[in-house]
Each structure stands twice: as structure tokens, then as C-alpha cells.
C-alpha positions in Angstrom: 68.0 52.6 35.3 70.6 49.6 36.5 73.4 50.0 38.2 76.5 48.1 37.8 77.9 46.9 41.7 81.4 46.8 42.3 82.3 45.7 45.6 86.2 45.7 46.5 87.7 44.7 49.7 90.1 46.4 51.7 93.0 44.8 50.8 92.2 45.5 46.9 92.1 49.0 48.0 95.7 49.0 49.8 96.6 47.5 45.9 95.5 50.4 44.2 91.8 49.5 42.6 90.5 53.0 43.1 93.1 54.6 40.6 89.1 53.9 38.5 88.2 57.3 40.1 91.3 59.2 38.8 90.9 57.7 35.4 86.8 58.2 34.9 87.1 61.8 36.8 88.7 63.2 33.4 85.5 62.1 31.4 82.7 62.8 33.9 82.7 67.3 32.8 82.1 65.9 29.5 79.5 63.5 30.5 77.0 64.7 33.1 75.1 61.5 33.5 78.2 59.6 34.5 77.6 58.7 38.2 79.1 56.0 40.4 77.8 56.3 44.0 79.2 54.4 47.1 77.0 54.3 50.4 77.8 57.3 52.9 80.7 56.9 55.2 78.2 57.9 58.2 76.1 55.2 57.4 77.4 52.4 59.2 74.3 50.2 58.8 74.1 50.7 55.1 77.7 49.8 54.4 77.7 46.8 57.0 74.2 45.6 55.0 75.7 46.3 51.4 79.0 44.0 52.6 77.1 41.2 53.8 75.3 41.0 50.5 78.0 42.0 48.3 81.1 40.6 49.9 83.2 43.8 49.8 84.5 46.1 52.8 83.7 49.2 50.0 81.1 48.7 47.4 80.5 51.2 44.6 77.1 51.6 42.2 78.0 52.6 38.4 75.5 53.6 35.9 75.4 52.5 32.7 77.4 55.6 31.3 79.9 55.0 33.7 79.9 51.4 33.3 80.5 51.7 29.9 82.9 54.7 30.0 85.4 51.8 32.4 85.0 49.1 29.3 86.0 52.1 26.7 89.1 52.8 29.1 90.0 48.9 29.5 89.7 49.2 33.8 88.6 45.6 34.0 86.9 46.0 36.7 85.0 43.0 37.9 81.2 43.9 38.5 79.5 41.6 40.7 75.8 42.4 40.4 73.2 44.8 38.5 70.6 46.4 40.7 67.9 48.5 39.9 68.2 52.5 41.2 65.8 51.9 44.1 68.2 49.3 45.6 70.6 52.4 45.8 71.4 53.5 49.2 69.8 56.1 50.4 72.5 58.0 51.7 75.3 57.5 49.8 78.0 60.1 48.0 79.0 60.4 44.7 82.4 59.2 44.1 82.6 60.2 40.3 80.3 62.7 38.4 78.7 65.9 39.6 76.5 66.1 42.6 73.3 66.2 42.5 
């Protein structure tokens, strides 16, 4: 399964671009497959990796539900890259969606 990368730099961040968690949150009870992970906050060498090859200080990993759950709510949120599941991090934390 792809996942959809959406990396955002700080400075996006101070601008409000994470109000996408408060606004998929709502759906993700309904939909249990709805995921988007970002790369644990402990994991200093994955998130420095994931920024050099994605350009953003924070990047987030949306599956296709979520993905297409954004598009239904009109977030316009500007993915940079698709990448398969493997690619994931493998510590990361899920930011929307329940737990695994």
C-alpha cells in the first residue's frame, strides 16, 4: 500500500498547516484504516534522514484513505512524494487514526 508524503517545514507549522489533524481526527472513528504516521520524535536519525530527502523539518506519511479523506475535505495539502509501506519509518507514531 502507498503512502502519500507530506513534508512541511517549520515555519508552515508556526502558520497553522497541522489544523489537517483536527479536521481528519473527526473521520478516523468512522474509518479505521485511516492512518497518517510521522517518524518518532526520539528518532533523531530518522527525522534528520526523512528531511534531507524530503525537504521538510516535519514530514507526515498518509495512506490512501487518508489521502483521499483530505481531497473529500478540500485541505489542499501539497504531497510531495508516494512511497511504498516498507519505506515507512520504523519508529514512527501515528498522528491520525487508531494505534496499532
Amino acid at each position: 500500500m502507498p503512502y502519500h508524503v507530506l513534508p512541511l517545514t517549520m515555519a508552515q507549522v508556526r502558520q497553522g498547516a497541522l489544523a489537517f489533524q483536527r479536521q481528519l481526527s473527526p473521520a478516523a472513528p468512522d474509518g479505521a484504516e485511516l492512518k497518517v504516521y510521522s517518524a518518532s520524535p526520539f528518532d533523531m536519525e530518522a527525522r534528520r534522514q526523512l528531511k534531507d530527502r524530503f525537504g521538510g523539518d516535519i514530514v507526515y506519511f498518509f495512506n490512501d484513505a487518508a489521502r483521499q479523506e483530505s481531497t473529500r475535505l478540500n485541505l489542499n495539502l501539497d504531497f510531495k512524494a508516494e512511497i511504498p509501506e516498507e519505506d515507512l519509518p520504523r519508529r514512527r507514531t501515528v498522528v491520525v487514526g487508531k494505534p496499532e
